[in-house]
Residue, then its C-alpha position, 0 to 999 in steps of 0.5 A: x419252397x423257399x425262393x432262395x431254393x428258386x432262385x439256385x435253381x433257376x441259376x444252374x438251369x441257365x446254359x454255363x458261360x463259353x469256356x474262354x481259351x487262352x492267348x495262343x502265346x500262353x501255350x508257349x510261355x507255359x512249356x517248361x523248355x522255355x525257361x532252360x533255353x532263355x537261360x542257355x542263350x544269356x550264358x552263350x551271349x555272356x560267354x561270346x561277348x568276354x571272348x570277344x572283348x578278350x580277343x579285342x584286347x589281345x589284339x591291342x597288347x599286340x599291335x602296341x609292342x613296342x621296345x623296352x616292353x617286358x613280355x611273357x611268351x606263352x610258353x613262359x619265357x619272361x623278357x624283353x623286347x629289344x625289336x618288333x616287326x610286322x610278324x615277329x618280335x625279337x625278345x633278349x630272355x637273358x642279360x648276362x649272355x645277351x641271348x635274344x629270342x625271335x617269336x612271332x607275334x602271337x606267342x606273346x602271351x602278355x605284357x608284364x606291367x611294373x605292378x605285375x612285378x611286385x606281385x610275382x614276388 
């Protein structure tokens, strides 16, 4: 016989190596889940985060009312805040007949910026 026909011999008689496991945290980085659910939690945690900061700057524009300011309602309506009160506001909607309208303080939806005005046209 050849030696090299010895030696392959001798090499797959020998007892084969202890079959290694993995780290158990492979098991669970494998599933095919995780990857869905790391996703789902950062757009969760992106969504919250915005409406927060929304409500934060909602809450703001609306302790900041102050006289003079031009306001739109939620429902629409576009004027101007002749007087703001704890809860309410006192808004003049029409200049010819000098109307005046009370909202309460979260129906205004927004406050209306000079640079608002030139895009709306």
């Amino acid at each position: 016989m050849n030696f090299l026909t010895i030696l392959a011999q001798a090499g797959a008689t020998t007892a084969p190596a202890a079959k290694q496991h993995p780290p158990a945290w492979y098991d669970f980085a494998s599933n095919p889940m995780l990857p869905i659910t790391v996703g789902f939690l950062i757009l969760y945690f992106f969504f919250i985060n915005s409406k927060k900061k929304g409500d934060r700057k909602r809450q703001d524009l609306l302790k900041n009312l102050k006289r003079g300011d031009r306001v739109q309602t939620i429902g629409g309506v576009l004027g101007t805040v002749v007087e703001a009160r704890d809860n309410e506001v006192i808004v003049k909607v029409d200049e010819g007949n000098n109307t005046k309208i009370k909202f309460t303080r979260n129906a205004i939806n927004r406050v209306i910026l000079e640079d608002d005005k030139t895009e709306t046209k």
